[in-house]
N, CA, C and O atoms as CSV, one atom per row, in Angstrom:
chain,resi,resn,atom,element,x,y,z
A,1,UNK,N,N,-52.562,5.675,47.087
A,1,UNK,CA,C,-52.246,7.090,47.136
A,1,UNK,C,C,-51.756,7.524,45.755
A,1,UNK,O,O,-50.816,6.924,45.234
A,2,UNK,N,N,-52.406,8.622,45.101
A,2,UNK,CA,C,-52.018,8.803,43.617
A,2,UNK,C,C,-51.609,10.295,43.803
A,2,UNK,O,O,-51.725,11.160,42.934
A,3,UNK,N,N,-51.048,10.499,45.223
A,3,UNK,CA,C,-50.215,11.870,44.935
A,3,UNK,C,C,-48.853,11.783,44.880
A,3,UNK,O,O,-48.079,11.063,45.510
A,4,UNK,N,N,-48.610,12.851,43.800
A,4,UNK,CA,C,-46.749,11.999,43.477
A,4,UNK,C,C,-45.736,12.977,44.786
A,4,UNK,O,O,-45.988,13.905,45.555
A,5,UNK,N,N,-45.044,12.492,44.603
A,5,UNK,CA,C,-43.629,12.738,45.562
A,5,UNK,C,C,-43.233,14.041,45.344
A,5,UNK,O,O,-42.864,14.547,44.284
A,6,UNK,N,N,-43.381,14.731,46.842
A,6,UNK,CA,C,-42.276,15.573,47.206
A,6,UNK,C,C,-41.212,15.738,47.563
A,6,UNK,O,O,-41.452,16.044,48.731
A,7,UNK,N,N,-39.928,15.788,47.451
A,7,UNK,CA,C,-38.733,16.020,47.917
A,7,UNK,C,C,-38.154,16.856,47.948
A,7,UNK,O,O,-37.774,17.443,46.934
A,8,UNK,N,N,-37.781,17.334,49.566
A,8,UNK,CA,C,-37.325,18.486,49.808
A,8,UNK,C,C,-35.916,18.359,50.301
A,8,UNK,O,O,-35.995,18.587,51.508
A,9,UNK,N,N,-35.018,18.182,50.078
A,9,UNK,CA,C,-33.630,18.339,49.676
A,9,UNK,C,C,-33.276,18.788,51.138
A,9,UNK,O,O,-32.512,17.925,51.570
A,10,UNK,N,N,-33.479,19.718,52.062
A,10,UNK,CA,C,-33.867,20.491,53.623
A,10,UNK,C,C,-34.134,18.868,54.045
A,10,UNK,O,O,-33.155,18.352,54.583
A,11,UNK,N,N,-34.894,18.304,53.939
A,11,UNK,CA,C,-35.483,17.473,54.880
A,11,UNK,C,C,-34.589,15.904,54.753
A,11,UNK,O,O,-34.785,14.998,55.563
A,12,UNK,N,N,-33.556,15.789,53.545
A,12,UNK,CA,C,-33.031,14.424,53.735
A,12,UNK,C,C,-31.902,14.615,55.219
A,12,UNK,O,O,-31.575,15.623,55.845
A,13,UNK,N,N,-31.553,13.228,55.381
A,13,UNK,CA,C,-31.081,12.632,56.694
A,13,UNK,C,C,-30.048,12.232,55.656
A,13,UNK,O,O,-29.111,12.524,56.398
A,14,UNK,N,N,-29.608,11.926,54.862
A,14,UNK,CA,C,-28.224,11.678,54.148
A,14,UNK,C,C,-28.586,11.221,52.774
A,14,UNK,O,O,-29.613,10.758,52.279
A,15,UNK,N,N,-27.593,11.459,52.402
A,15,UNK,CA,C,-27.101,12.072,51.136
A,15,UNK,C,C,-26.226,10.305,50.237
A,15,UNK,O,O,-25.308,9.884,50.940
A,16,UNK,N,N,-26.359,9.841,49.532
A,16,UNK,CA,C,-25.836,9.084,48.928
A,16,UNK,C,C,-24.326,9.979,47.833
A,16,UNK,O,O,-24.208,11.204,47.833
A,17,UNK,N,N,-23.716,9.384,47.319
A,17,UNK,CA,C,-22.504,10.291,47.009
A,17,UNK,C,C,-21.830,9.516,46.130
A,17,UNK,O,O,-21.133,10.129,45.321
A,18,UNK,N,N,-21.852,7.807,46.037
A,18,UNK,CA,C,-21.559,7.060,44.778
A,18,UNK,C,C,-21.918,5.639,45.225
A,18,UNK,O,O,-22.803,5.244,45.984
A,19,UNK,N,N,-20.962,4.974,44.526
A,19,UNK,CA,C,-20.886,3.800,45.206
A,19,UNK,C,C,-19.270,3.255,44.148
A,19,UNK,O,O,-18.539,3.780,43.307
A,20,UNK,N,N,-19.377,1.937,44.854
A,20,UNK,CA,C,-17.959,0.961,44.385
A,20,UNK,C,C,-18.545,-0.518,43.939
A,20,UNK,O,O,-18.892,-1.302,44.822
A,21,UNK,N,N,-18.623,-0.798,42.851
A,21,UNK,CA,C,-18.876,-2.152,42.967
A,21,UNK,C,C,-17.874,-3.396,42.742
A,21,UNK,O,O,-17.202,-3.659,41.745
A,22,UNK,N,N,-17.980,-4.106,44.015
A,22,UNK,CA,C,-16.774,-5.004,44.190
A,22,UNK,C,C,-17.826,-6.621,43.777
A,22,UNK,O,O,-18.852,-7.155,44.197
A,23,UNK,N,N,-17.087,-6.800,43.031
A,23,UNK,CA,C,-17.060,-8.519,42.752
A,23,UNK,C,C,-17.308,-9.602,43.616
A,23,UNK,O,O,-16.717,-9.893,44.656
A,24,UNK,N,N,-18.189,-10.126,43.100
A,24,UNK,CA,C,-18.640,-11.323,44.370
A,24,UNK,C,C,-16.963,-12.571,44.030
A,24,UNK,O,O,-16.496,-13.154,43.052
A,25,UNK,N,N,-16.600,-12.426,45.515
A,25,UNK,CA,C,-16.003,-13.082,46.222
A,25,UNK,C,C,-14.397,-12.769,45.971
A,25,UNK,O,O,-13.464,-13.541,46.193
A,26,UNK,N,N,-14.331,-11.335,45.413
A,26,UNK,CA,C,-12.810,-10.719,45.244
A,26,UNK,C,C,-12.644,-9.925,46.546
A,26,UNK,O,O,-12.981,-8.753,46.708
A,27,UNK,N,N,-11.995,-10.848,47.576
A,27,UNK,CA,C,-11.441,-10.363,48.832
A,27,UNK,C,C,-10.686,-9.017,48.802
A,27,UNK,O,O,-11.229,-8.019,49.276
A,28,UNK,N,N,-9.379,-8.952,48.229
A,28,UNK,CA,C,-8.813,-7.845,47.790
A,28,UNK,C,C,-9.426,-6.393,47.418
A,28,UNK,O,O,-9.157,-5.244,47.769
A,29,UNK,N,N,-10.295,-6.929,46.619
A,29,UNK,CA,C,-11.209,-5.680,45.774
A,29,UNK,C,C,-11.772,-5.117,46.898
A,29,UNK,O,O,-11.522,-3.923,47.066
A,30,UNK,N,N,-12.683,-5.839,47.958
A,30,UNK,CA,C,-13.299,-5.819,48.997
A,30,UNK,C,C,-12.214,-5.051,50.162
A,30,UNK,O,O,-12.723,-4.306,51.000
A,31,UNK,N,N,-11.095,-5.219,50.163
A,31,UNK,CA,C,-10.031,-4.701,50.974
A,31,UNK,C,C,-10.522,-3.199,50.997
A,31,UNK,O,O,-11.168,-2.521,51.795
A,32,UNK,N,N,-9.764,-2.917,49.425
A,32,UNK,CA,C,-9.617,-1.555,48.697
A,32,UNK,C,C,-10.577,-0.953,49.001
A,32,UNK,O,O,-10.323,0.212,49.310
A,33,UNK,N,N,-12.204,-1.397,49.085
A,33,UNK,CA,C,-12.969,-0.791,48.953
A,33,UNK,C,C,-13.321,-0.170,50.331
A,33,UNK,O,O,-13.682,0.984,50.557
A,34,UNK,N,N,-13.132,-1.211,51.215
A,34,UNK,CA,C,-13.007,-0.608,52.326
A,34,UNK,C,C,-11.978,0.516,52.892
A,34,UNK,O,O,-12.587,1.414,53.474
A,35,UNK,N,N,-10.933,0.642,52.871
A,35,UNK,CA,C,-9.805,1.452,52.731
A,35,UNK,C,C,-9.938,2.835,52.128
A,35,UNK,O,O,-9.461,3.887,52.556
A,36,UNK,N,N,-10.766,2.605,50.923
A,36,UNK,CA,C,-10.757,4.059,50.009
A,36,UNK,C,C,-12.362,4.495,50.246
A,36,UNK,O,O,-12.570,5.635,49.830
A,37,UNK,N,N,-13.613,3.800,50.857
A,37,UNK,CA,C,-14.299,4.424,50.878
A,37,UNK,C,C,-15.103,4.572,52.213
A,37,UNK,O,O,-16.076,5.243,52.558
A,38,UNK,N,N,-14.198,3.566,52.879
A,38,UNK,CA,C,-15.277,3.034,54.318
A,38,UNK,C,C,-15.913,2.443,54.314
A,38,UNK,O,O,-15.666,1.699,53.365
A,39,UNK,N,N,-17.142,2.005,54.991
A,39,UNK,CA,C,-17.994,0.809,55.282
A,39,UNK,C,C,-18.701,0.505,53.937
A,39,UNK,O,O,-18.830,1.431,53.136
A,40,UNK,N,N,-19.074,-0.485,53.695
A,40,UNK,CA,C,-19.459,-1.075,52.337
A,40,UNK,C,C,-20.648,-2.299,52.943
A,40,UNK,O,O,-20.578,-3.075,53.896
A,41,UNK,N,N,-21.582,-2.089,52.054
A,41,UNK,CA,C,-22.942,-2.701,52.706
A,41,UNK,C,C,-22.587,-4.258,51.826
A,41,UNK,O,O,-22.098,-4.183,50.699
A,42,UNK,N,N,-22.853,-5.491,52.396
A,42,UNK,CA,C,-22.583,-6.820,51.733
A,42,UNK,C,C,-23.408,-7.572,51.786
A,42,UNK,O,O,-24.237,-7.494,52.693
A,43,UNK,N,N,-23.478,-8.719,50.680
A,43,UNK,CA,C,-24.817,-9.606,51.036
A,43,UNK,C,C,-23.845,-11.005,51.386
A,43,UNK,O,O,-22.905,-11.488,50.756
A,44,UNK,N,N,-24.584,-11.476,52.827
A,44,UNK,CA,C,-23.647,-13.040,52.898
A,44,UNK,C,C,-24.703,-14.065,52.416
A,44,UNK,O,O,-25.837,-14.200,52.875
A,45,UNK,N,N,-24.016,-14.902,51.210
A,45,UNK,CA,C,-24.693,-15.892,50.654
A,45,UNK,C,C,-24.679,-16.853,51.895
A,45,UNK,O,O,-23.610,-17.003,52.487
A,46,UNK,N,N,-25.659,-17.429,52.269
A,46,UNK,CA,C,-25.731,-18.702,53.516
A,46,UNK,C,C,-26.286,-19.545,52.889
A,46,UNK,O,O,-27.238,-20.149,53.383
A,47,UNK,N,N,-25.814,-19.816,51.582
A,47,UNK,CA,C,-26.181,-21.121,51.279
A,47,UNK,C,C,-24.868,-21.861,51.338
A,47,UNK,O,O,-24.898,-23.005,50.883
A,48,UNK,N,N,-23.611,-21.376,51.860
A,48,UNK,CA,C,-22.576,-21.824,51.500
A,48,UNK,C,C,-22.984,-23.585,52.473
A,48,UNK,O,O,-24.039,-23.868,53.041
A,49,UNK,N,N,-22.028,-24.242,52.374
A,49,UNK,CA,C,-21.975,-25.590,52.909
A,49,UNK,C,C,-21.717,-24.965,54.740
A,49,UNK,O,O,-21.781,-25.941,55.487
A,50,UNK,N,N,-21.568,-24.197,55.198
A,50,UNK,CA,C,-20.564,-23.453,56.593
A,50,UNK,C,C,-21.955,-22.924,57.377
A,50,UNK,O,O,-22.050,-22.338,58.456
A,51,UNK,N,N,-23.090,-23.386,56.350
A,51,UNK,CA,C,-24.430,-22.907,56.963
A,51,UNK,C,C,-25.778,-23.972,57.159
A,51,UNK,O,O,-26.939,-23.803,57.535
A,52,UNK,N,N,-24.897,-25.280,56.650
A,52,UNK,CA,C,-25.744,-25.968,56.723
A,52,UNK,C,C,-26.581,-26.479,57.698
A,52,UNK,O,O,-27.524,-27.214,57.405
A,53,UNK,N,N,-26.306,-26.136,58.884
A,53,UNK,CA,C,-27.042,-26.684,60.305
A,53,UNK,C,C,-28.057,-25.433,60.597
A,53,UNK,O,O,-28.842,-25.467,61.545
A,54,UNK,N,N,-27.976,-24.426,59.778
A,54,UNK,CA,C,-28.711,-23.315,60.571
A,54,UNK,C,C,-30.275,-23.335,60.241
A,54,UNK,O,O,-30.612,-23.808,59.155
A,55,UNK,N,N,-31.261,-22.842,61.131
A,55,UNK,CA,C,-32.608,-23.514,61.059
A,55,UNK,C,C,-33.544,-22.563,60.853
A,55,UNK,O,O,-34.731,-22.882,60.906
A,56,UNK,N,N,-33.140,-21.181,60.573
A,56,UNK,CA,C,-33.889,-20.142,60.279
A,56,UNK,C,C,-34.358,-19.831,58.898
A,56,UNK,O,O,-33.747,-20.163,57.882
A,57,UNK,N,N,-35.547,-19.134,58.927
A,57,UNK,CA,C,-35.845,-19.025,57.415
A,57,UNK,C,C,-35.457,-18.369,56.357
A,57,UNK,O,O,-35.541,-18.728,55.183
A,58,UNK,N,N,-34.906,-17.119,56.910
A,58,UNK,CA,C,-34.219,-16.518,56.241
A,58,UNK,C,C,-32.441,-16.624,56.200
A,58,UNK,O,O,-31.589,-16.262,57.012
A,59,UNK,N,N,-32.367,-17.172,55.104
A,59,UNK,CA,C,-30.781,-17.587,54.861
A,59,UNK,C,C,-29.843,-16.801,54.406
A,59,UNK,O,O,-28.683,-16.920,54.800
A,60,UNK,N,N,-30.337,-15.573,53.208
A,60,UNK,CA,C,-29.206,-14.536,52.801
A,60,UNK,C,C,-29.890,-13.398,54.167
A,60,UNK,O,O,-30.986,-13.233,54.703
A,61,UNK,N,N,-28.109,-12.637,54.325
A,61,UNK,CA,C,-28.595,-11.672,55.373
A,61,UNK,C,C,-27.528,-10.363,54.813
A,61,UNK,O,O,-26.403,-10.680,54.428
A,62,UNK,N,N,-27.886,-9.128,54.800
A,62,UNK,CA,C,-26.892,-8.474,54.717
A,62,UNK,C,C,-26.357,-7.516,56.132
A,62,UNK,O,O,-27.059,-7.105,57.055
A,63,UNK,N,N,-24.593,-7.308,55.883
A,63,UNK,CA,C,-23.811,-7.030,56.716
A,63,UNK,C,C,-23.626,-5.655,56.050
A,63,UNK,O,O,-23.981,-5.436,54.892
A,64,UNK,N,N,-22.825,-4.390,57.162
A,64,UNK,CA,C,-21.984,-4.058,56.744
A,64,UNK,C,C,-20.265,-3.746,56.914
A,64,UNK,O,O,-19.856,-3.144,57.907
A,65,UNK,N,N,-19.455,-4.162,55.976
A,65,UNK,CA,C,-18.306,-4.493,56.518
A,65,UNK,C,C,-17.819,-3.109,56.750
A,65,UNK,O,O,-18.373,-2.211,56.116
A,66,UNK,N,N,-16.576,-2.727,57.811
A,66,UNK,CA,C,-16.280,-1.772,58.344
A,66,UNK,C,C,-14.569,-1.517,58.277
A,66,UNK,O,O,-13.993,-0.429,58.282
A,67,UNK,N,N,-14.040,-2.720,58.220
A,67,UNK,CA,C,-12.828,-2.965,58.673
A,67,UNK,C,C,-12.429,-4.163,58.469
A,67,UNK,O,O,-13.247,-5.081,58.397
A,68,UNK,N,N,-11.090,-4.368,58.339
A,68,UNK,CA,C,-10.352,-6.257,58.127
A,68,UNK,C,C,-9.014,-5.834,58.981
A,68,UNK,O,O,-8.768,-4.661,59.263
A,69,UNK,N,N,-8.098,-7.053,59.394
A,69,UNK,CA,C,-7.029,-7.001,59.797
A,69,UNK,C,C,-6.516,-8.284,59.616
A,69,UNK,O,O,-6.968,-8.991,58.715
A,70,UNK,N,N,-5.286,-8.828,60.643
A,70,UNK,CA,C,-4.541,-9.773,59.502
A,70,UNK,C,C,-4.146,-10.095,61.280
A,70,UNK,O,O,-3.814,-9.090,61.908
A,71,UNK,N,N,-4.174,-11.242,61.951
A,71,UNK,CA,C,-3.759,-12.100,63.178
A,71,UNK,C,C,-2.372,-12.473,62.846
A,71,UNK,O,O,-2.144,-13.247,61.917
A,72,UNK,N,N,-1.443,-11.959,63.560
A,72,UNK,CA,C,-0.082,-12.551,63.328
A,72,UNK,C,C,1.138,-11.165,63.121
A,72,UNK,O,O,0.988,-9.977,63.407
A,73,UNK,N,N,1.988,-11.664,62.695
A,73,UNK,CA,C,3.296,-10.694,62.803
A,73,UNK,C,C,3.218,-9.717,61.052
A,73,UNK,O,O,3.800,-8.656,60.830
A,74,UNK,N,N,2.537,-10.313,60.284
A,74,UNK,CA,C,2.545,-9.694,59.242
A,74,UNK,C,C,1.109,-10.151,58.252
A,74,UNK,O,O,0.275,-10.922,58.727
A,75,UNK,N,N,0.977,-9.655,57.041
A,75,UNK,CA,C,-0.720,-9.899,56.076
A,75,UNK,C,C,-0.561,-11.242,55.669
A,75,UNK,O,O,-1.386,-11.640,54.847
A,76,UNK,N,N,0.798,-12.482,56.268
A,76,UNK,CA,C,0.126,-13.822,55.705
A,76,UNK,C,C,0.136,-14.399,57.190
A,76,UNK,O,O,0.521,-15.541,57.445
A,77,UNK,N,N,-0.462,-13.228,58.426
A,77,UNK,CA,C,-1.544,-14.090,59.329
A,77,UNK,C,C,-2.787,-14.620,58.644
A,77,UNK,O,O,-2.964,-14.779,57.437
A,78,UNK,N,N,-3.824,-14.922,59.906
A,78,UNK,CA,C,-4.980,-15.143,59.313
A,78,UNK,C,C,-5.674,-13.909,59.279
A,78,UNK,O,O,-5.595,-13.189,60.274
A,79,UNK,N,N,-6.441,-13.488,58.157
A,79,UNK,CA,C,-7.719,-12.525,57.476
A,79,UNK,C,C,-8.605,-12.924,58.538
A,79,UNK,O,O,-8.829,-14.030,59.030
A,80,UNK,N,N,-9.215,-11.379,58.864
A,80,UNK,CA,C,-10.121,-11.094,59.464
A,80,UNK,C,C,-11.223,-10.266,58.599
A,80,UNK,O,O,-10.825,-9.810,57.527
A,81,UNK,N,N,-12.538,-10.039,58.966
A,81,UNK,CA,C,-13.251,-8.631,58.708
A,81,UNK,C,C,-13.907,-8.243,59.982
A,81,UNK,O,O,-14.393,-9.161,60.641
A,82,UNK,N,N,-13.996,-7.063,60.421
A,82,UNK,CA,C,-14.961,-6.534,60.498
A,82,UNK,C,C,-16.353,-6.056,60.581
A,82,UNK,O,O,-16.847,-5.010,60.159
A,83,UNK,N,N,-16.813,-6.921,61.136
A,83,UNK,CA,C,-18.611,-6.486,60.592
A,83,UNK,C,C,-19.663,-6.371,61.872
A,83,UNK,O,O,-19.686,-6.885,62.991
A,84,UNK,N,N,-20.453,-5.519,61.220
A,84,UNK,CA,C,-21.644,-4.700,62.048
A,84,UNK,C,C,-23.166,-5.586,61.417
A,84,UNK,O,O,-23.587,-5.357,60.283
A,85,UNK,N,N,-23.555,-6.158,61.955
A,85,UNK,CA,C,-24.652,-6.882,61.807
A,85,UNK,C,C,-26.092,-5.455,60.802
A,85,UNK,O,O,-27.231,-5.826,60.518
């Protein structure tokens, strides 16, 4: 198809507005980001060693995280996240 693109501004379904880029494997950063911007789209590396039994072909999958909380009476329970497949 060598007809170029229309975009009609009326017709998008959403709107992009920035982004945050958080550091692979800065939990904290990842906190914040959730907190100050809401859900944040993630890639889970499954090559970690915690994936080694799994038998599917596709090994990286992305999530998006939504939320974290903390198990216990105060934030040195155990870390949780959040996530929506």
């Amino acid at each position: 198809d060598d007809q170029p693109c229309h975009y009609d501004p009326q017709s998008s379904a959403a709107n992009d507005t920035g982004f945050v880029d958080v550091p692979s494997g800065k939990e904290r950063a990842l906190m914040k980001a959730v907190a100050a911007v809401g859900p944040v789209s993630v890639a889970i590396d499954a090559g970690h060693e915690s994936f080694q039994f799994y038998h599917s072909e596709e090994l990286d999958h992305g999530v998006l995280v939504v939320g974290y909380g903390f198990e216990g009476e105060d934030v040195d329970g155990k870390k949780f996240w959040i996530v929506k497949n």
